[in-house]
C-alpha positions in Angstrom: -8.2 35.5 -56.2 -5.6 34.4 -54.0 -2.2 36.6 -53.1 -3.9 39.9 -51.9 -2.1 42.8 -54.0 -1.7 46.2 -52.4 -4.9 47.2 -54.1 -7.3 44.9 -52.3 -10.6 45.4 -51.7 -10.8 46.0 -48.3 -10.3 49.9 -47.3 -7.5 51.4 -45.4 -7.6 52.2 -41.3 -8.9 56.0 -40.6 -7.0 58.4 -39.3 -6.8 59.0 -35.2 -8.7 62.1 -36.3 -11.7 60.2 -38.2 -11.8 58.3 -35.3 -11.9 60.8 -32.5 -14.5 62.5 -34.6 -17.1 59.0 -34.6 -16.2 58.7 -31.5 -17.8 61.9 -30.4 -20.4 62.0 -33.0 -21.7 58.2 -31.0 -21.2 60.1 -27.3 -23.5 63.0 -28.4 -25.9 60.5 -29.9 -26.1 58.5 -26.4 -26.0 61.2 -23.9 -29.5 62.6 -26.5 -30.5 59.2 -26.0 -30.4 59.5 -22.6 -31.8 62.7 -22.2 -34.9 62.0 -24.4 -35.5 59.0 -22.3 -35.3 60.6 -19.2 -37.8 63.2 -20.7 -40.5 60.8 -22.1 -40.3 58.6 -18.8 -41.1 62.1 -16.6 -43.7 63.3 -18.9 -45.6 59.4 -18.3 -45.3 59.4 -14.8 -47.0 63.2 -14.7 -49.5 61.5 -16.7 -49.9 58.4 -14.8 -50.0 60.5 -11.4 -52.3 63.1 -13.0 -49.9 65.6 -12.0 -49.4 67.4 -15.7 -49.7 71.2 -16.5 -53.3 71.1 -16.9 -53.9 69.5 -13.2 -51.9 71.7 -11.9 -53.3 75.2 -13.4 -56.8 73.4 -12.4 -55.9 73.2 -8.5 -54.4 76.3 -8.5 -57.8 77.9 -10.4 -60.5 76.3 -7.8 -57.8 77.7 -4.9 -58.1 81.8 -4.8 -55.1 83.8 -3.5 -56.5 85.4 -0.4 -56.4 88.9 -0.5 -55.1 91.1 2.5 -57.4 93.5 4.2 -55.8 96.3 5.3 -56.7 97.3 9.3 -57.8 100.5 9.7 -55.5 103.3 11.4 -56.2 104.3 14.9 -56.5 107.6 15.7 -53.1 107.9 17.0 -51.6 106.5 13.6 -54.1 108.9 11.7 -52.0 112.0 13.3 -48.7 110.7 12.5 -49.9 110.0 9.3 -50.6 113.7 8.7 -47.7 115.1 10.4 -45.1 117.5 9.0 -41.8 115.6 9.9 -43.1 112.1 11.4 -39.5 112.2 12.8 -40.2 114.1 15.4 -43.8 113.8 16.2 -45.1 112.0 18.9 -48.4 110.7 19.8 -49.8 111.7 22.8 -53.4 109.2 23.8 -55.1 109.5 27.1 -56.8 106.8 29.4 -58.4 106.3 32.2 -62.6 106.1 33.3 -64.6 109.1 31.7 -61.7 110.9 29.9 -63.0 111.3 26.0 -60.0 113.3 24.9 -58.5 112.9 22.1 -55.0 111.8 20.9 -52.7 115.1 20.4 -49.8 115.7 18.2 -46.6 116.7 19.7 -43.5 117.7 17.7 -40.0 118.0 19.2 -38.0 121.4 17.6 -34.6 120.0 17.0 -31.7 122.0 18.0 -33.8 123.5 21.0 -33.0 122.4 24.5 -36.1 121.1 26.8 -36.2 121.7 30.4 
């Protein structure tokens, strides 16, 4: 058939819309695309380097978490410890070659003038 009437068979041009709308549809399909790749090609090189999950909870297994020991209190902290208003308690320690006292508490009264 030569002479194309209106009615050929060849189909009209879509709308701006349809086209905008493929258009987007393609984008999304690539930047997927390029996502899933970028996933795949991280999860081989873990592999390849044997640096996966199961490497990892492996090192950290045959590693343990060192524990702190607590240091005991000297005598001086053991008074403090137990005082009424820590505030305003003091310490007292004494040195020197042959003394065996003691710490002592001492508490300052607030509101009372020392002389």
């Amino acid at each position: 058939m030569s002479g194309g009437s209106p009615t050929s068979s060849r189909s009209a041009r879509p709308s701006p819309a349809v086209i905008r709308r493929r258009r987007l549809i393609v984008g999304l399909i690539a930047v997927l695309a390029i996502a899933l790749v970028a996933v795949l090609a991280t999860i081989s090189v873990r592999a390849f380097s044997g640096g996966g999950p199961k490497a990892e909870a492996a090192g950290t297994a045959s590693t343990p978490t060192p524990k702190p020991t607590s240091t005991p209190l000297t005598p001086a902290q053991q008074l403090l410890k137990t005082a009424a208003d820590p505030a305003t308690a003091c310490a007292v320690s004494f040195a020197g070659e042959g003394i065996t006292q003691p710490p002592m508490l001492q508490t300052e009264e607030i509101g009372r003038a020392h002389v």
